[in-house]
GUGU-71213 format. One line per 5 residues: number of its first residue (from 1); their letters; for each residue x, y, z of C-alpha. Coordinates in Angstrom, 2 decimals, always signed. Layout:
NUM> A> X Y Z  ...
//
This chain:
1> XXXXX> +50.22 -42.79 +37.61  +54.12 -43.27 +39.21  +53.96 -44.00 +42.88  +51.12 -42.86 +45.67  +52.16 -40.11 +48.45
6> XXXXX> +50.75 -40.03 +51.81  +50.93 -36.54 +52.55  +48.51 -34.16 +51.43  +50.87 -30.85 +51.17  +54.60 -30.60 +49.60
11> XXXXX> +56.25 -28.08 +51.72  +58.27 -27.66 +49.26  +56.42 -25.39 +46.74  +53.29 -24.03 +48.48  +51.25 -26.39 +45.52
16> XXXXX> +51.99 -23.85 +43.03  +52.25 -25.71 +39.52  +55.92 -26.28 +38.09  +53.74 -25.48 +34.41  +51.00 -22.72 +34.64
21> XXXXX> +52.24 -21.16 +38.05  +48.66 -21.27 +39.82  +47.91 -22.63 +42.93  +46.86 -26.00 +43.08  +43.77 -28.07 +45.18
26> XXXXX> +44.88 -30.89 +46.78  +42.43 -33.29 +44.76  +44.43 -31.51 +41.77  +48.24 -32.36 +42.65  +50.71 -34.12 +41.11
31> XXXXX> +54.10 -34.33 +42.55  +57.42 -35.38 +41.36  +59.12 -37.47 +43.99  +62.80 -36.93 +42.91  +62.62 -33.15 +42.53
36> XXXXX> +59.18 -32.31 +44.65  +57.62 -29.76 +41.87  +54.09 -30.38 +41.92  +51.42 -29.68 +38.86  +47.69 -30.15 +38.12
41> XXXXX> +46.38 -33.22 +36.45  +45.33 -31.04 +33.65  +48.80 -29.79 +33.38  +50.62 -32.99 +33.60  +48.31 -34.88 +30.71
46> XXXXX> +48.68 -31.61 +28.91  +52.55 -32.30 +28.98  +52.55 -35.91 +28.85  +51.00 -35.50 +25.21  +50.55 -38.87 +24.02
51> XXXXX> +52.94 -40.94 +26.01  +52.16 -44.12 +27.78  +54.60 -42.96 +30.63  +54.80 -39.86 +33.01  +57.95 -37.96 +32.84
56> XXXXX> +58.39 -35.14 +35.12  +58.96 -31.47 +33.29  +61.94 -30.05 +35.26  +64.07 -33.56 +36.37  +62.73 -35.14 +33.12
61> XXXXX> +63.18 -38.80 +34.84  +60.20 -41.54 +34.15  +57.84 -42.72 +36.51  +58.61 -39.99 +39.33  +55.05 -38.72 +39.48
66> XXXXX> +52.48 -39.48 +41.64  +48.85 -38.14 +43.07  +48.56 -37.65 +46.31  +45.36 -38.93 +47.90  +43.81 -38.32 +51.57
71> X> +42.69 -41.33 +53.60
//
């Protein structure tokens, strides 16, 4: 699922999702890394539909998003 973040927090958005506006747990996010919006999983296979790719809603470019995992 696109490339793996090391930070656990986007200051960006305050982990609010780009498609349902609620907040989002970190072992729920999904961020773009060209634009920085961030969504839940559910939210993101919700939108991918049936594609073999991720595409990110608001930059619409392929293979931008990625989890973001604590180690």
């Amino acid at each position: 699922m696109g490339i793996y973040l090391s930070a656990c927090k986007n200051k960006y958005n305050n982990n609010i999702c780009y498609i349902c506006r609620n907040s989002i747990n970190k072992d729920e996010l999904v961020t773009c890394t060209r634009c920085k919006i961030n969504l839940h999983i559910a939210c993101e296979d919700t939108y991918r539909h049936n594609r073999n790719y991720c595409m990110c809603p608001k930059c619409k470019k392929k293979g931008t998003l990625g989890g973001v995992w604590a180690y």
